[in-house]
C-alpha positions in Angstrom: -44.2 -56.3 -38.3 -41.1 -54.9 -40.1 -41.5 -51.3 -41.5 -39.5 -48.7 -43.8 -39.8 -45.2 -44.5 -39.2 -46.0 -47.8 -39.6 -49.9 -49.0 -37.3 -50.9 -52.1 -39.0 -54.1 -54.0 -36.1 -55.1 -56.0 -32.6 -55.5 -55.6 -31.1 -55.1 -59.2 -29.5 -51.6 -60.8 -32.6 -49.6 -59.8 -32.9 -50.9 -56.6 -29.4 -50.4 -55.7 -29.2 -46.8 -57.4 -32.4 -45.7 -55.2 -31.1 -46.7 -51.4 -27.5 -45.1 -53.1 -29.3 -42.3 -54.4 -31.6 -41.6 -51.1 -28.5 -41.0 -48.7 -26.7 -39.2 -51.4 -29.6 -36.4 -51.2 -29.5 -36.2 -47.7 -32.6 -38.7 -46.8 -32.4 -39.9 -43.0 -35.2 -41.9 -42.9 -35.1 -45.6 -42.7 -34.6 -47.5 -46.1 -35.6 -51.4 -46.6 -34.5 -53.1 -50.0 -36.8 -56.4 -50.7 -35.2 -59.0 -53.1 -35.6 -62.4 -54.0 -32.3 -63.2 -55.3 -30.2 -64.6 -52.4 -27.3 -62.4 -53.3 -26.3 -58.5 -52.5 -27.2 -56.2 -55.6 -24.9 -57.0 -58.6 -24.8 -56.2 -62.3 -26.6 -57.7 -64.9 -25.0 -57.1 -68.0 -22.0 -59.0 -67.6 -23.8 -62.3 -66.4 -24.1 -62.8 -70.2 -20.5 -61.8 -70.6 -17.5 -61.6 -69.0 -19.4 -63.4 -66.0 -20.2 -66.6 -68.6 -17.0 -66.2 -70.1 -14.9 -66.7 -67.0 -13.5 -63.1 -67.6 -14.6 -61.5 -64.1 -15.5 -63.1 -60.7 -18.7 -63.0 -58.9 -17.1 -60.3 -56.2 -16.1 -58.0 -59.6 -19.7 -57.3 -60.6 -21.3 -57.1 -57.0 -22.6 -53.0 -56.9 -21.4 -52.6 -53.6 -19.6 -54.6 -51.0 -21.7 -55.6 -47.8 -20.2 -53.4 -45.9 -21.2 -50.4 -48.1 -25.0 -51.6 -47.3 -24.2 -51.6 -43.3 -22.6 -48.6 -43.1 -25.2 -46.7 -44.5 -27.9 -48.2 -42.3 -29.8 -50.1 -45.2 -31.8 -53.2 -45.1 -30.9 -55.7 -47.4 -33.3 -58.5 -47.3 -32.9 -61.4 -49.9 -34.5 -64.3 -50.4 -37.8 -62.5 -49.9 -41.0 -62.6 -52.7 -43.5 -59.8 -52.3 -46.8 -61.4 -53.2 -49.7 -58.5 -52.4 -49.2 -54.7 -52.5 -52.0 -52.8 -50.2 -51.8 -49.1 -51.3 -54.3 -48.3 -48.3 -52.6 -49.6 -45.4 -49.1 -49.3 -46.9 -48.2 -52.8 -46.5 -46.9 -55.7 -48.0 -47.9 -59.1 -48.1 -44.6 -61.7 -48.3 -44.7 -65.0 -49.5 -44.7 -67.1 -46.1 -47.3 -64.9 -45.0 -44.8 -61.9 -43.7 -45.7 -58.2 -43.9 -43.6 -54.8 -44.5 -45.2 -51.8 -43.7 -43.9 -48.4 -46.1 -44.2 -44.9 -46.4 -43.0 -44.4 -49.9 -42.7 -47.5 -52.0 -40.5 -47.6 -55.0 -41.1 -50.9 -57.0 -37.4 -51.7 -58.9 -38.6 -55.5 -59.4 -37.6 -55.8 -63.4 -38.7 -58.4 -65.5 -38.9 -62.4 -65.6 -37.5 -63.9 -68.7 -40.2 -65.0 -71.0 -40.3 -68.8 -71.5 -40.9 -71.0 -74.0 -44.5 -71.6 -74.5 -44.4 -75.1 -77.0 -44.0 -78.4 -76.2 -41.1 -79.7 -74.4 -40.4 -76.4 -72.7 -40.6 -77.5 -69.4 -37.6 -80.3 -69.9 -34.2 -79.6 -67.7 -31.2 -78.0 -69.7 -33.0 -75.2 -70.5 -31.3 -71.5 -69.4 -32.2 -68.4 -69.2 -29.5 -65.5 -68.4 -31.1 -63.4 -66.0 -29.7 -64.1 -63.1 -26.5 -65.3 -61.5 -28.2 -69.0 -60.6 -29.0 -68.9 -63.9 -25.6 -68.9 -65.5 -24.1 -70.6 -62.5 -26.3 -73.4 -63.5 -25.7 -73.0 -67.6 -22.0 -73.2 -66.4 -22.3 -76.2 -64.6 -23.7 -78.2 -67.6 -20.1 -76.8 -69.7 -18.4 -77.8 -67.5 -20.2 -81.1 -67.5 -19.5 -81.5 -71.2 -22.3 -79.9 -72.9 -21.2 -78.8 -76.1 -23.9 -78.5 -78.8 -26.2 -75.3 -77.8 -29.4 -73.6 -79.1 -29.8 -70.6 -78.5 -33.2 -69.3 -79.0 -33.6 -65.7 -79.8 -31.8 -62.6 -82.4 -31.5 -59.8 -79.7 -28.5 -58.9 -77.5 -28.8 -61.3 -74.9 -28.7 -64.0 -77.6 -25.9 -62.6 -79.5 -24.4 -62.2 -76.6 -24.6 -65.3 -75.1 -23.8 -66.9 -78.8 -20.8 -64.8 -78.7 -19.3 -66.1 -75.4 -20.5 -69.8 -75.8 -18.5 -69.9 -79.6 -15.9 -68.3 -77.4 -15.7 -71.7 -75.2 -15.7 -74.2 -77.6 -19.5 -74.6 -78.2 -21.4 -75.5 -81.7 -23.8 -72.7 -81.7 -27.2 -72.9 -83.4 -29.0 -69.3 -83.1 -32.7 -69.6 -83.5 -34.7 -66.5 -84.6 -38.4 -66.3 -85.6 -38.3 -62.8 -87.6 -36.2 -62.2 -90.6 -33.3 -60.4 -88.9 -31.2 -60.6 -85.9 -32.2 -57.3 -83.5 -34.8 -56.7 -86.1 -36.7 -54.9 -82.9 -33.9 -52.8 -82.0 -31.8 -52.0 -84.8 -31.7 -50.7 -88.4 -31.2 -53.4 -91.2 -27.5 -52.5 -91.7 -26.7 -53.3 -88.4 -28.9 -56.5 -88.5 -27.3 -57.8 -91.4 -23.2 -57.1 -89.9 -24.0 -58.7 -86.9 -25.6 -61.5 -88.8 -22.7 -61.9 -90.8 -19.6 -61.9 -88.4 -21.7 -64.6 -86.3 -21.7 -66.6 -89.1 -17.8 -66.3 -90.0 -17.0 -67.4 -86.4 -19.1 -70.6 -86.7 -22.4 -70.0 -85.5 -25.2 -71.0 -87.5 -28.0 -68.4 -87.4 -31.2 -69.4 -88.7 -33.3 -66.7 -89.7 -37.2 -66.8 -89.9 -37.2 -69.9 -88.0 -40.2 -70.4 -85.5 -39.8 -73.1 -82.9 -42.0 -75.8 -83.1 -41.5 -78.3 -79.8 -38.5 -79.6 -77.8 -37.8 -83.0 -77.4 -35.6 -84.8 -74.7 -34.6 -88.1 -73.3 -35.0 -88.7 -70.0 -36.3 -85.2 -69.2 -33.5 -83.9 -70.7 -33.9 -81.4 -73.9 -31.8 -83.0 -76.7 -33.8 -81.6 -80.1 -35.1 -78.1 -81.1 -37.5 -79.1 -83.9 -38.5 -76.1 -85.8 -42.3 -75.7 -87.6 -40.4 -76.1 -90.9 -39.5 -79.5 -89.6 -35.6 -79.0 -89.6 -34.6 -80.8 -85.9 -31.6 -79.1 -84.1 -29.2 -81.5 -81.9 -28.5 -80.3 -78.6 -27.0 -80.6 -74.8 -28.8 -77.6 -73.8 -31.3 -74.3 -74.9 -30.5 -70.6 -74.0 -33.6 -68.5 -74.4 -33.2 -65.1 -75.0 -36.5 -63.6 -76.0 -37.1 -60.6 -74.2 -38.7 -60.2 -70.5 -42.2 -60.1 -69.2 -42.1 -57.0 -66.7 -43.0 -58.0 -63.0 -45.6 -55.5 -62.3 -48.6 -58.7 -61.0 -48.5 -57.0 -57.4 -48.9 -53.5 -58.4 -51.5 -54.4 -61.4 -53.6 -56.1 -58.7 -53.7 -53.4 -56.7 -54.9 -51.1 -59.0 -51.7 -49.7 -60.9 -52.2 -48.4 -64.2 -50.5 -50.4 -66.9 -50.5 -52.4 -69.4 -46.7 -53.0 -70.3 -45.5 -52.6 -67.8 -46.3 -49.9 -65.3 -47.1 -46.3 -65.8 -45.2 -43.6 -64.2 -45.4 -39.7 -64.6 -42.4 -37.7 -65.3 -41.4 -38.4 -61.6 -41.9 -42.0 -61.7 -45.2 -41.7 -59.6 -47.5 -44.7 -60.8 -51.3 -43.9 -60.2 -51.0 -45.4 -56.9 -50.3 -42.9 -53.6 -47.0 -43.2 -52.1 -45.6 -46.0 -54.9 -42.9 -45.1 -57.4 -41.6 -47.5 -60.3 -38.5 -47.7 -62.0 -36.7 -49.8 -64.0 -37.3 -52.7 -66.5 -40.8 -52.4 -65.2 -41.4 -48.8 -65.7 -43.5 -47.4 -68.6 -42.8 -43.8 -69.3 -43.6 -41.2 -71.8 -40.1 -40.7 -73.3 -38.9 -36.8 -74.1 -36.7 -38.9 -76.4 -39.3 -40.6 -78.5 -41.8 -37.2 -79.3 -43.6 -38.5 -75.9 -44.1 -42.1 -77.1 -44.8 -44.4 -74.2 -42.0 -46.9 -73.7 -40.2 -49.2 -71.4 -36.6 -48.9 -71.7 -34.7 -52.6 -70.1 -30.7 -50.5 -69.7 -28.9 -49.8 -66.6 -28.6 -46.0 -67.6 -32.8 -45.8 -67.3 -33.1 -47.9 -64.1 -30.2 -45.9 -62.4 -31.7 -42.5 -63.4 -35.0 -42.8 -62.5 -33.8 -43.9 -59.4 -32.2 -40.4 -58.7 -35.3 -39.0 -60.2 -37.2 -40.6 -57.5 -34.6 -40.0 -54.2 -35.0 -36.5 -55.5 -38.6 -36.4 -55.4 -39.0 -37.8 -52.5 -36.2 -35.5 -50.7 -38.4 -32.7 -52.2 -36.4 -31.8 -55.2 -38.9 -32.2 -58.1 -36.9 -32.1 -61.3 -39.0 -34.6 -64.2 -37.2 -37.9 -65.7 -35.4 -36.2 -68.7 -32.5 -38.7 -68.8 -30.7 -39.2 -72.1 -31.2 -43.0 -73.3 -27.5 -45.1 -74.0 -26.6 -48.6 -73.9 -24.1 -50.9 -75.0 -23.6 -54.6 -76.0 -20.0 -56.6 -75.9 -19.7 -59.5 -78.8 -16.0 -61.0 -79.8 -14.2 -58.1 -80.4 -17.3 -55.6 -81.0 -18.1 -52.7 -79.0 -21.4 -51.8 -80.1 -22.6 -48.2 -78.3 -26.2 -46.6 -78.9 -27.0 -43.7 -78.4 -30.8 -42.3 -78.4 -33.9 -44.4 -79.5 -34.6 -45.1 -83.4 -38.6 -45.6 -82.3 -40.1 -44.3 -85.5 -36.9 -43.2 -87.6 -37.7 -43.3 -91.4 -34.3 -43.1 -93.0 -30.8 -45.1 -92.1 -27.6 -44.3 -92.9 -24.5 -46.1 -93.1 -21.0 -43.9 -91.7 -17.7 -46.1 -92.1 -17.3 -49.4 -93.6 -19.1 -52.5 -91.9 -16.4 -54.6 -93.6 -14.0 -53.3 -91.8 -15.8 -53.7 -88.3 -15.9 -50.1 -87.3 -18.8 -47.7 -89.0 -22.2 -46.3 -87.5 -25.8 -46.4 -88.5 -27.7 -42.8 -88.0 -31.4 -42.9 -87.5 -33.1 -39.8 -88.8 -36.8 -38.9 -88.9 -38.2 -36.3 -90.7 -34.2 -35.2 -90.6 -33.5 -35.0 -87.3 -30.9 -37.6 -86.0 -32.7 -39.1 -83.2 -30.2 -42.4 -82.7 -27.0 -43.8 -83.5 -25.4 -47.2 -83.2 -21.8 -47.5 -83.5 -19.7 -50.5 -83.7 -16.0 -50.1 -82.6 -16.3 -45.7 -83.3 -16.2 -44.4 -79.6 -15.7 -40.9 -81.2 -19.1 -41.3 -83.8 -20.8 -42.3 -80.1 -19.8 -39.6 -78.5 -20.2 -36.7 -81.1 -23.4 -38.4 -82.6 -24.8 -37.7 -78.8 -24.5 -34.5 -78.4 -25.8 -33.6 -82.3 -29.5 -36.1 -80.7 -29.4 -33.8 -77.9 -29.1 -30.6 -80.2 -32.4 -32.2 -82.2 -29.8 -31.6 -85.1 -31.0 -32.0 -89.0 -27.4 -32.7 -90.3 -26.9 -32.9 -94.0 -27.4 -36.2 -95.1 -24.0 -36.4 -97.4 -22.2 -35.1 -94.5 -23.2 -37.8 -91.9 -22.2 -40.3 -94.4 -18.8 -39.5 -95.2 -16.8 -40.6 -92.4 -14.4 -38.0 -92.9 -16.5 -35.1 -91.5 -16.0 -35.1 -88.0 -19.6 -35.1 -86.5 -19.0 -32.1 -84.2 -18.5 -30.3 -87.6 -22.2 -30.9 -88.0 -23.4 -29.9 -84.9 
């Protein structure tokens, strides 16, 4: 039977971060990372990016070489599905009827994308960007000549992907169901720009539209047909509409959690001995006035990895991280900082028109977010006024020629 000090159930930014983080505090144990992609830990965010765009090689996004891995005596074990948790034994159960034993588990397993539920969702040509066989396969079919794509979905992996795929020659159709792109993320002024300089470069965004079935020749998807009836030709579908976390295991064996799974301020779920991080990790957020959330962003996944290498080295210092994230599209830099859960008044800093302004997120006056599109300096001064739990003068934040340090 294989065993671990401490076990590792994913092998994504979380994953990675924790056997990193584990040996940077000092941890001498044995460490066992459990994942069922068949490469080394690599980066996400650019597989809908400069990975699809042909900007940046496989080897360029990998976290580590494999050599890093070795050198520090970790396990890397791909290709490996863990089916069964037993927090009792400390075991478990792999598909192919394997067993790990642990002594500290830290689940880093992410999300699946969500599919498709209609008709016709089951036909081939339909992608998801999650992984690299993912896009290696979406790839394949450009090359093949696929040029007419539907891309189902308004948030960032959709603009993202709309972005590259217009980028390579492709008539883009983007399909959302609610009234606004990133209408779950964003402010409307942000919706609406990002809206708008899609459609100038060529893609045709369909707003409020709910997709009805998928239809195909030869098992091959060839129509989006809509529930107003309009029918969208196309080679292939890109869904992009969110993740479903993969907590089955830890659910199963009694984890609490409903999106998601629940972890204290030291990323302890209710389980002995298990830890969750990640895409998968429900948390009450310092951030949010203590609002339970899950946060999918490299920055949260790597820092509640520390969190936890701490914790389990015997430093206990609570998951206080400060939320970012950032999203590449044409010639957009789009940085956030902070999380708008809740704000009650947007304001606009710069000039959308001229592809470089911010959107402010204030509730009850205090800034709590920002988004900034091509205004590193807004990004980084706006920061430090969300950490300050500033109440800036409205007129001020507005006028774009206050410096926002000035407001601090």
């Amino acid at each position: 039977m294989d065993q671990a000090d401490v076990v590792i159930v994913g092998t994504g930014h979380g994953g990675a971060q924790a056997a990193i983080a584990l040996r940077q505090q000092g941890f001498e144990g044995s460490i066992m990372m459990i994942g069922r992609d068949p490469e080394l830990p690599y980066e996400r965010p650019p597989l809908s990016k400069e990975y699809l765009a042909r900007d940046k090689p496989f080897e360029r996004i990998t976290i580590r070489p494999a050599t890093f891995w070795q050198e520090r005596d970790v396990t890397v074990r791909t290709r490996t599905v863990v089916t069964g948790v037993d927090p009792g034994a400390g075991t478990l159960k792999l598909a192919g009827g394997g067993v790990v034993n642990y002594g500290k588990l830290i689940w880093a397993a992410g999300g699946d994308p969500r599919r498709l539920s209609c008709a016709g969702a089951d036909l081939s040509g339909i992608h998801s960007v999650r992984d690299k066989a993912d896009v290696d396969r979406l790839m394949a079919e450009l090359d093949g000549g696929a040029r007419r794509v539907a891309v189902v979905g308004g948030g960032y992996i959709g603009l993202e992907a709309a972005a590259v795929l217009t980028k390579l020659g492709c008539e883009v159709t983007l399909v959302e169901a609610l009234p606004r792109v990133l209408a779950r993320v964003a402010g409307e002024p942000l919706s609406a720009f990002f809206e708008q300089y899609h459609r100038a470069r060529g893609v045709n965004v369909l707003l409020d539209a709910k997709v009805d079935r998928l239809e195909g020749e030869n098992c091959w998807v060839r129509r989006v047909v809509l529930d107003s009836g309009d029918v969208i030709a196309c080679d292939l579908v890109v869904v992009g509409i969110g993740i479903v976390p993969a907590a089955g295991p830890l659910i199963a064996a009694g984890a609490a959690g409903a999106n998601g799974i629940d972890v204290d301020e030291y990323c302890r779920t209710s389980l002995d001995h298990i830890y969750a991080i990640g895409d998968c990790a429900a948390h009450a957020s310092h951030w949010a006035d203590g609002t339970v959330v899950r946060i999918e962003s490299v920055q949260n996944a790597n820092d509640m990895a520390t969190t936890v290498a701490k914790h389990i080295t015997g430093i206990q210092e609570p998951y206080r991280a400060f939320p970012w994230f950032w999203s590449n599209q044409y010639d957009l830099k789009l940085q956030t900082a902070g999380l708008s859960l809740g704000f009650d008044d947007a304001v606009v800093r710069g000039t959308p028109a001229e592809a470089k302004f911010s959107v402010i997120y204030l509730k009850e006056g205090r800034m709590i977010a920002i988004d900034c599109v091509n205004s590193t300096k807004d990004y980084v001064q706006g920061r430090k006024l969300i950490e300050a739990r500033a109440t800036p003068d409205r007129a001020s934040l507005a006028d774009p020629a206050v410096p926002l340090k000035e407001l601090l």
